[in-house]
Legacy VTK file of the C-alpha trace (Angstrom):
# vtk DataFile Version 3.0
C-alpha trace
ASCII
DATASET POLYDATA
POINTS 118 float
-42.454 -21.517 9.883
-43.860 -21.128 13.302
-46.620 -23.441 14.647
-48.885 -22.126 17.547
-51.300 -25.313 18.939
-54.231 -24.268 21.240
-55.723 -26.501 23.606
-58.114 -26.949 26.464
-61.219 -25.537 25.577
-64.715 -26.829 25.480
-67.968 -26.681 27.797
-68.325 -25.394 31.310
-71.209 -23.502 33.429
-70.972 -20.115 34.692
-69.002 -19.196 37.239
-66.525 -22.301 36.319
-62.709 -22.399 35.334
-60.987 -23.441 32.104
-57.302 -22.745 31.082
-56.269 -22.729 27.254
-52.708 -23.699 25.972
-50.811 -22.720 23.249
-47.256 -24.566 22.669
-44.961 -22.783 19.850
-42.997 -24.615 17.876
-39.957 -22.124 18.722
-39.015 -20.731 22.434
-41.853 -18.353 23.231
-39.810 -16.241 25.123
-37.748 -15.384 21.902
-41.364 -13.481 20.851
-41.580 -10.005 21.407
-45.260 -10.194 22.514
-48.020 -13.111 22.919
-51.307 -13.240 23.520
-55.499 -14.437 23.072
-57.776 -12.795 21.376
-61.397 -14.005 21.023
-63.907 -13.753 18.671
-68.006 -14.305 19.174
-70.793 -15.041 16.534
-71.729 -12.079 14.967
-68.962 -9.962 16.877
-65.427 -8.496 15.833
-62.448 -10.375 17.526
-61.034 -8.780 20.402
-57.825 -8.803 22.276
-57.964 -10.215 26.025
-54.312 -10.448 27.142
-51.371 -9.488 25.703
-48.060 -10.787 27.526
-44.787 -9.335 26.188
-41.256 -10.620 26.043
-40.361 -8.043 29.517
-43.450 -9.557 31.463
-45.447 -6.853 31.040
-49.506 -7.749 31.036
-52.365 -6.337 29.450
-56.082 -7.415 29.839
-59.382 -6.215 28.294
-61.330 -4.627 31.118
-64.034 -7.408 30.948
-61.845 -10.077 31.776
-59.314 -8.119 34.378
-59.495 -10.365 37.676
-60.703 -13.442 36.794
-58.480 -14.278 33.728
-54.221 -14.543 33.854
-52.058 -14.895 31.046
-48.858 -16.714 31.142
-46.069 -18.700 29.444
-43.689 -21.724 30.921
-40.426 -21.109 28.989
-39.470 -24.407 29.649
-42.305 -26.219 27.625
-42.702 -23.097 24.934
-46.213 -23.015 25.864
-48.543 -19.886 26.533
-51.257 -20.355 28.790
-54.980 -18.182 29.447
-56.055 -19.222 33.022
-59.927 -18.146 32.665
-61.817 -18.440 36.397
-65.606 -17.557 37.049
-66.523 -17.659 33.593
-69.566 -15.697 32.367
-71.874 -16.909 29.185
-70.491 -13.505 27.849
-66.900 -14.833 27.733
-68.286 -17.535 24.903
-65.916 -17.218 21.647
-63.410 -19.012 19.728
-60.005 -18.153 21.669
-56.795 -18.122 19.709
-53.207 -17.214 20.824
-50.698 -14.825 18.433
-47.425 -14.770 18.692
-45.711 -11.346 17.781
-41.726 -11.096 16.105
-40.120 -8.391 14.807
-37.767 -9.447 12.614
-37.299 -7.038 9.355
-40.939 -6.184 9.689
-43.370 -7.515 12.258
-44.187 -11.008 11.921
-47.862 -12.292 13.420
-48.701 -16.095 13.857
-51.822 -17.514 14.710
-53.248 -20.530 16.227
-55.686 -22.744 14.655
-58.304 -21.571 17.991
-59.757 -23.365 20.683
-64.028 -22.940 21.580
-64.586 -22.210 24.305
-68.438 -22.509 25.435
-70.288 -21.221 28.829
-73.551 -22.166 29.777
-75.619 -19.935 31.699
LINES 1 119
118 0 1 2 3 4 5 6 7 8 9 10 11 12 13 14 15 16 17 18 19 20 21 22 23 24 25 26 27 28 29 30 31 32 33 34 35 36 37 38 39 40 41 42 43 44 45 46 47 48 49 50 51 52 53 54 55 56 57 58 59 60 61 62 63 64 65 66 67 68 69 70 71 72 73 74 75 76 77 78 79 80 81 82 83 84 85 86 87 88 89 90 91 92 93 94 95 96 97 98 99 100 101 102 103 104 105 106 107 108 109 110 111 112 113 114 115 116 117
């Protein structure tokens, strides 16, 4: 069974910097895609960045430029670098983890909040 563990969230102001980790209890590069999605009171969850096994990136267009995605192979762990933070970008963040095995395999983390005052 895989285990995805978020950390790093909490409180900042506007226009600060927070970066949320996710270690895997497996090697993360063995995934075929990774990634944070968020979800807001009251509002559907939506993806942010996607990272796949190749490198390739993908980023909702509120976030391109001042958030990065990316993974350390060496410590399994998946990481949302999130800079000049907007009371917008308020949610609970959690990482997925993507395998195709026989069928297509999604893991979530438990989810980190992550809070922005204006």
């Amino acid at each position: 069974q895989v285990q995805l563990v978020e950390s790093g969230g909490g409180l900042v102001q506007a226009g600060g910097s927070l970066r949320l980790s996710c270690a895997a209890s497996r090697p993360i590069f063995t995934f075929n895609s990774v990634g944070w999605y968020r979800q807001a009171p009251g509002k559907q969850r939506e993806l942010v960045a996607t990272l796949t096994s190749s490198s390739l990136t993908n980023y909702a267009d509120s976030v391109k430029g001042r958030f990065t995605i990316s993974r350390d192979n060496a410590k399994n762990t998946l990481y949302l670098q999130m800079n000049s933070l907007k009371a917008d970008d308020t949610a609970g963040y959690c990482c997925k983890a993507k395998l195709f095995t026989w069928g297509v395999e999604d893991y979530w983390g438990q989810g980190a909040q992550v809070t922005v005052s204006s």
